[in-house]
C-alpha positions in Angstrom: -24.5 32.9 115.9 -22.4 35.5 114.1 -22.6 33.0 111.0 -26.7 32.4 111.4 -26.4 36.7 111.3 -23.7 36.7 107.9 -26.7 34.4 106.6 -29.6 36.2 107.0 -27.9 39.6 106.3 -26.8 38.0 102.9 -30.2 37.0 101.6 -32.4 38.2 99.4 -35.0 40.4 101.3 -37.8 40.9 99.4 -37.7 37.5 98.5 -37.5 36.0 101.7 -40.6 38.4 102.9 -42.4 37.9 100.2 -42.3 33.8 101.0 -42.5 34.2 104.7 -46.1 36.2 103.8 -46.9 33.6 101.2 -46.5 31.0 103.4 -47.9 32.1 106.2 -51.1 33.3 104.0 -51.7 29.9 102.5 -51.2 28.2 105.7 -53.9 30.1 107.4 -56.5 29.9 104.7 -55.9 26.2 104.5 -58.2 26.5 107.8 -61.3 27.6 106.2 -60.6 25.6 102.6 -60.5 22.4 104.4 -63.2 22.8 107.2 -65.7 20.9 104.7 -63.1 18.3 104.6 -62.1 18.1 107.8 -65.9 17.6 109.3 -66.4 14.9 106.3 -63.6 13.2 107.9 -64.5 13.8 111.5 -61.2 15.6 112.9 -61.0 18.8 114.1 -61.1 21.6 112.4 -57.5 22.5 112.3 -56.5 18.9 111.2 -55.1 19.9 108.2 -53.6 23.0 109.8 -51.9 21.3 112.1 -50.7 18.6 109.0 -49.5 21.2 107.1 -47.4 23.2 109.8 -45.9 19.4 110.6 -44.3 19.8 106.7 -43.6 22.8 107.0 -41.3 22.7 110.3 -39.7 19.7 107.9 -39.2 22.0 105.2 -37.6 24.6 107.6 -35.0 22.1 109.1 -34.0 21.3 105.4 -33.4 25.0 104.6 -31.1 25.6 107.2 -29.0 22.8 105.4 -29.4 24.1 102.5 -28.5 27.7 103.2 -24.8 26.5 105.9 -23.5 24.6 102.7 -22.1 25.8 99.6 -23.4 24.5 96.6 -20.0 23.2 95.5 -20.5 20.5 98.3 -23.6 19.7 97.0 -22.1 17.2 94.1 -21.9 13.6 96.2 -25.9 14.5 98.2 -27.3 15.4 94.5 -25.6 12.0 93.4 -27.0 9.9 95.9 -30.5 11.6 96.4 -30.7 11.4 92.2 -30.2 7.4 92.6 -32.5 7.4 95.7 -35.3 8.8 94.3 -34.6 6.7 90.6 -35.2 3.9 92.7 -37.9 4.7 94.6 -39.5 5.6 91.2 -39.1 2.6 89.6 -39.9 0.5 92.6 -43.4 2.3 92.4 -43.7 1.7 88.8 -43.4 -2.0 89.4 -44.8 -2.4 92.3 -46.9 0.9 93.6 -50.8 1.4 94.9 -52.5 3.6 92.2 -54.2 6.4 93.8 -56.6 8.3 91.6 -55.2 6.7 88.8 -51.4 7.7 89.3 -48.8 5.4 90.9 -46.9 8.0 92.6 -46.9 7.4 95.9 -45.2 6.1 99.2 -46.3 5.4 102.8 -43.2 5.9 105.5 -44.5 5.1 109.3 -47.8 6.1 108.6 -46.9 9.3 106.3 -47.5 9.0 102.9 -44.8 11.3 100.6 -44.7 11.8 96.7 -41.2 11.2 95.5 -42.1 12.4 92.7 -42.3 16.1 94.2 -38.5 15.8 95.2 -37.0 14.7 91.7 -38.2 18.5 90.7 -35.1 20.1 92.9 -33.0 16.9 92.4 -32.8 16.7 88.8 -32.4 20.5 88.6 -29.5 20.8 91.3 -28.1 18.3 88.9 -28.1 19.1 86.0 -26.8 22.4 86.6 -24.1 20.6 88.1 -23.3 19.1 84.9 -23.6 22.2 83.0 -21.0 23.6 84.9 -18.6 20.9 84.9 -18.9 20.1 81.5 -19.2 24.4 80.3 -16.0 24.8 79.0 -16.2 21.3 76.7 -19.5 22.3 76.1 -18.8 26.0 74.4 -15.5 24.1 72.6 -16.6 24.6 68.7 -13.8 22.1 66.9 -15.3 19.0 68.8 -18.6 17.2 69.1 -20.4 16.5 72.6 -22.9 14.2 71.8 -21.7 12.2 74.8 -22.0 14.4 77.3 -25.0 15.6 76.1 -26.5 12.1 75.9 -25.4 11.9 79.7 -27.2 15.4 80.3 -30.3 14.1 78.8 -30.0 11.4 80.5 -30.4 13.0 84.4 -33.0 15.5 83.2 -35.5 13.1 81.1 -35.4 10.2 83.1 -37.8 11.6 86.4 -40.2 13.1 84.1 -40.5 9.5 81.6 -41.2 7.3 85.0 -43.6 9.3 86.5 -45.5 9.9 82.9 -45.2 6.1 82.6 -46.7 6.5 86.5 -49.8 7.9 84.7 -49.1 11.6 86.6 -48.9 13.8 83.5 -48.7 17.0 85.2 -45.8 16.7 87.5 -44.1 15.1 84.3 -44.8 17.9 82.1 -43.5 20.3 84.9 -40.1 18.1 85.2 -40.3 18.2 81.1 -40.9 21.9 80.7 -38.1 22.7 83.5 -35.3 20.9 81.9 -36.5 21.7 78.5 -36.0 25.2 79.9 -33.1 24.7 81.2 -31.6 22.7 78.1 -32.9 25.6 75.8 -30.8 28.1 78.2 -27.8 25.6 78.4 -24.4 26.5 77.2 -24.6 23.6 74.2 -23.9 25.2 70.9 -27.1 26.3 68.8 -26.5 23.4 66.4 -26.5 20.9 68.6 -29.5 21.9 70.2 -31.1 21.9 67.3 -30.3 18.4 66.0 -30.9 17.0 69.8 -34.2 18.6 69.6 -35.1 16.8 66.4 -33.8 14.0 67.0 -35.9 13.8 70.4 -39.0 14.9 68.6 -38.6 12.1 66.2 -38.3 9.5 69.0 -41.3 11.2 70.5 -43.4 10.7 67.2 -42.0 7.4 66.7 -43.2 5.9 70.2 -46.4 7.3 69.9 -47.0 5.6 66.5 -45.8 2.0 68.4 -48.1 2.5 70.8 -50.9 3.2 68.6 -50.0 0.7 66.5 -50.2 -1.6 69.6 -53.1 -0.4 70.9 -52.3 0.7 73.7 -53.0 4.2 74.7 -50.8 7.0 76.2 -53.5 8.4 78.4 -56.2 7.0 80.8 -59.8 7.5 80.0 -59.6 9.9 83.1 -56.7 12.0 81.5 -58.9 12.4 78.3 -61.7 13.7 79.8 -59.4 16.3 81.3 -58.9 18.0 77.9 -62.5 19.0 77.7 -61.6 22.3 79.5 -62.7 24.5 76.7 -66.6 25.5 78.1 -66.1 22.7 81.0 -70.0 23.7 82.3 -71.0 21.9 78.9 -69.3 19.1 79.7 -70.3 18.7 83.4 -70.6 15.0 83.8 -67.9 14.1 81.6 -64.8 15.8 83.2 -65.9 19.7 83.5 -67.5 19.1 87.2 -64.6 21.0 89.1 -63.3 23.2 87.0 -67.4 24.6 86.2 -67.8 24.3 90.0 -64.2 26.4 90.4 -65.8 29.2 88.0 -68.6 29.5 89.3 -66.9 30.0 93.0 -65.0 32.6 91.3 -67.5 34.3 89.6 -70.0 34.4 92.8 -66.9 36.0 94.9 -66.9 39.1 92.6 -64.5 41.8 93.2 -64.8 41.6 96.9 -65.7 38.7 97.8 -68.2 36.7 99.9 -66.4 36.9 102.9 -63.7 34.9 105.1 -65.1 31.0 105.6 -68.6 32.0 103.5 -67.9 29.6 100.7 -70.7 28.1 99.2 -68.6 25.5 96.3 -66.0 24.2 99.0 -69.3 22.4 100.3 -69.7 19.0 98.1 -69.2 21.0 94.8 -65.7 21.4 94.5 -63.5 17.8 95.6 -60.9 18.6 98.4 -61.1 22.8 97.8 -57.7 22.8 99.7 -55.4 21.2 97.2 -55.3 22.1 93.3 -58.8 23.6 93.5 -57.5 26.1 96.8 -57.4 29.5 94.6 -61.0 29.1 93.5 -62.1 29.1 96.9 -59.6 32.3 97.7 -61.3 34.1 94.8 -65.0 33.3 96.4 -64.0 34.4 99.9 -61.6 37.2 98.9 -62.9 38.0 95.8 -60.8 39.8 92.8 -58.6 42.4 93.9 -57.3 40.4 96.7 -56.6 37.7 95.0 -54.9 39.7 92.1 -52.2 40.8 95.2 -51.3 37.3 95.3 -51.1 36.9 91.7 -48.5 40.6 91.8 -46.8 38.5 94.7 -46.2 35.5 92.4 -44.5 37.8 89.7 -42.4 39.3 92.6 -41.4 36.5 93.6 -40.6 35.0 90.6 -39.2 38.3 89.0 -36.6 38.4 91.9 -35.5 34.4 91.4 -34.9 35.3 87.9 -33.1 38.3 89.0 -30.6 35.9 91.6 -30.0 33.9 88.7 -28.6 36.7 85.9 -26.2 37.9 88.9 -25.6 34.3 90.2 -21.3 34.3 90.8 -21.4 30.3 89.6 -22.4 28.6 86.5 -24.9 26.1 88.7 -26.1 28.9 90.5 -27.9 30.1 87.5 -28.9 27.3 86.2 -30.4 26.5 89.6 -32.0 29.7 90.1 -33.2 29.1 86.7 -35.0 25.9 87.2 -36.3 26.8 90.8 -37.9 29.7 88.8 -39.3 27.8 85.7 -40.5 24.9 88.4 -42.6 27.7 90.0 -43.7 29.3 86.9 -45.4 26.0 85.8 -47.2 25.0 88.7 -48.9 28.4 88.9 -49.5 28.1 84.7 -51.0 24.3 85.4 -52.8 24.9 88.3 -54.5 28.7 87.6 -54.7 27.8 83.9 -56.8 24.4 84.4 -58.8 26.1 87.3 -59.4 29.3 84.3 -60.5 27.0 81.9 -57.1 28.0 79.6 -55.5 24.2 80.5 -56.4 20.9 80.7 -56.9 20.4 85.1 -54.0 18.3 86.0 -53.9 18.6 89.5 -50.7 19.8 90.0 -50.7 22.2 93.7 -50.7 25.7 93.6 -47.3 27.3 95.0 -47.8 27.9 98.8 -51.3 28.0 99.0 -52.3 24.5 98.3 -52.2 21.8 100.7 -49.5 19.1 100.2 -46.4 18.0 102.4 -44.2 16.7 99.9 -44.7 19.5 97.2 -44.4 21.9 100.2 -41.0 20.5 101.4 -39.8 20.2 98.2 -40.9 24.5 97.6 -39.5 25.6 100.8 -36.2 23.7 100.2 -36.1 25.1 96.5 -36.1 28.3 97.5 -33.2 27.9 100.5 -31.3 27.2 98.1 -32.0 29.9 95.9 -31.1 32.1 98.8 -28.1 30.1 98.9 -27.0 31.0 95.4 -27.7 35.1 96.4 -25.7 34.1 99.6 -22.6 33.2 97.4 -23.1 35.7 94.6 -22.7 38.7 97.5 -19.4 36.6 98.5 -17.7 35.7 95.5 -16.6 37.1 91.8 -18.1 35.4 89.1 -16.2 32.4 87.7 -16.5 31.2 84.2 
């Protein structure tokens, strides 16, 4: 008991009330988001309620593991979860149901998961391992480190190339962005980021022109149509349905909104309003200054995850902190900047307010273990 107490007394406050609201918000307004859905589907009203507070609990148990351990004990589970979820990945490349057009997921007893959802903490847990164990070699000028960079590469581009092979280009792009991030931040000398860079961008090139050569394409027809965003109303029948349908629930909700449940787009307009399109539907019922609170909690929350991370007492503590923080930041970019017309829509949920069990475990998880990091930092001096 005295240690659950040390625990909570050690976190980061603001952070932790500012997700407890978060999540307690977007659990709540899943209720009216999904009530079209729901009575399409004949279950109750508080189906997805109910669904959603199931992976949630989940998410909770996992935190409390995540916040007893220290992250130096966290080497042998980020090993073996890393070659889990490679292998659950490839199995589903090879041998995976497509469902709208990605083949990214898995059924267990009846409950179907995204693995993909979990490589995003995996691969950043490791490969700030990594940068920690390999710092000092790293920041050593009078040698090269092409091999451990090639083995650093390796752990943080191998999640997002399966699952862009598995035809889900935003949760690739996110795993991309985050360890491009991460790289960018990484203790590798300047120069050799640069020539890794180059190099990789010349491989990048390169395999594009083979496959157009080969005629084969790197996007679905589906994933095309996607990048008509600019003016989507234009383009209504040819990819711009939801995101037109989004604006126009936003623009009807005006600054105070059309009330609590009085949505008129979550109604056969907009497809499943609770998931990537949720925020739309907030914006209708809520209208604007509402729903720019949320967006001031989003920066809060992300301003104090960035803040963890610069006073983080371990080299993999900042580097996680780092990636929890850049993981966030891109799902709220994809998701608000395809539902603004900004972005092409890739479907990717919106941070605690969407409705999704394995992106929601995943988030809850993430952010234990960012508490984790603030946990040790209040404990420990910094060790470089």
């Amino acid at each position: 008991m005295k240690r659950i107490k040390k625990i909570l007394n050690d976190m980061d406050k603001p952070l932790l009330a500012l997700t407890i609201f978060m999540i307690g918000y977007g659990l709540l307004n899943i209720v009216t988001a999904s009530s079209r859905e729901a009575i399409s589907q004949d279950v109750t009203l508080y189906h997805y309620f109910y669904k959603q507070s199931q992976m949630l609990f989940i998410g909770f148990i996992g935190s409390f593991f995540f916040l007893l351990y220290n992250t130096k004990n966290y080497d042998k589970w980020a090993l073996l979860a890393f070659v889990g979820i490679f292998l659950v990945l490839v199995y589903l490349y090879i041998s995976g149901d497509s469902h709208r057009g990605s083949i990214n997921w898995i059924s267990v007893g009846g409950i179907r998961f995204q693995p993909s959802e979990f490589a995003k903490p995996v691969m950043i847990v490791c490969t700030s391992i990594l940068f920690e164990k390999f710092y000092r070699k790293l920041r050593t000028k009078d040698i090269t480190h092409y091999d451990l960079i090639g083995i650093i590469l390796a752990v943080g581009c191998i999640f997002p190339l399966i699952v862009i092979m598995q035809k889900d280009l935003g949760t690739g792009m996110i795993l991309l962005g985050t360890f491009g991030v991460m790289f960018l931040a990484s203790p590798i000398l300047k120069l050799e980021k640069f020539r890794t860079i180059l190099t990789l961008g010349l491989v990048c090139v390169f395999s594009v022109l083979i496959l157009a050569v080969s005629g084969k394409k790197l996007l679905t027809e589906e994933q095309l149509d996607r990048f008509n965003f600019i003016n989507p109303c234009s383009n209504y029948e040819e990819g711009g349905y939801q995101v037109c349908n989004g604006m126009i629930a936003i623009n009807d909700g005006g600054l105070f909104g059309l009330g609590i449940g009085k949505s008129k787009q979550k109604y056969s307009y907009i497809p499943e309003p609770h998931t990537d399109s949720v925020f739309s539907i907030i914006m209708e019922e809520y209208g604007l200054l509402f729903s720019s609170v949320l967006l001031l909690f989003y920066v809060l929350i992300l301003y104090r995850i960035f803040m963890i991370a610069s006073k983080a007492s371990t080299i993999r503590g900042r580097f996680i902190c780092l990636g929890v923080g850049t993981y966030m930041f891109f799902h709220i970019l994809f998701n608000l900047g395809g539902l603004f017309a900004v972005l092409p829509l890739t479907g990717v949920p919106l941070p605690f307010l969407s409705y999704g069990g394995s992106f929601t475990i995943s988030l809850i998880c993430s952010l234990a273990i960012v508490q984790r990091v603030n946990i040790e930092t209040k404990n420990q001096k910094i060790k470089v």
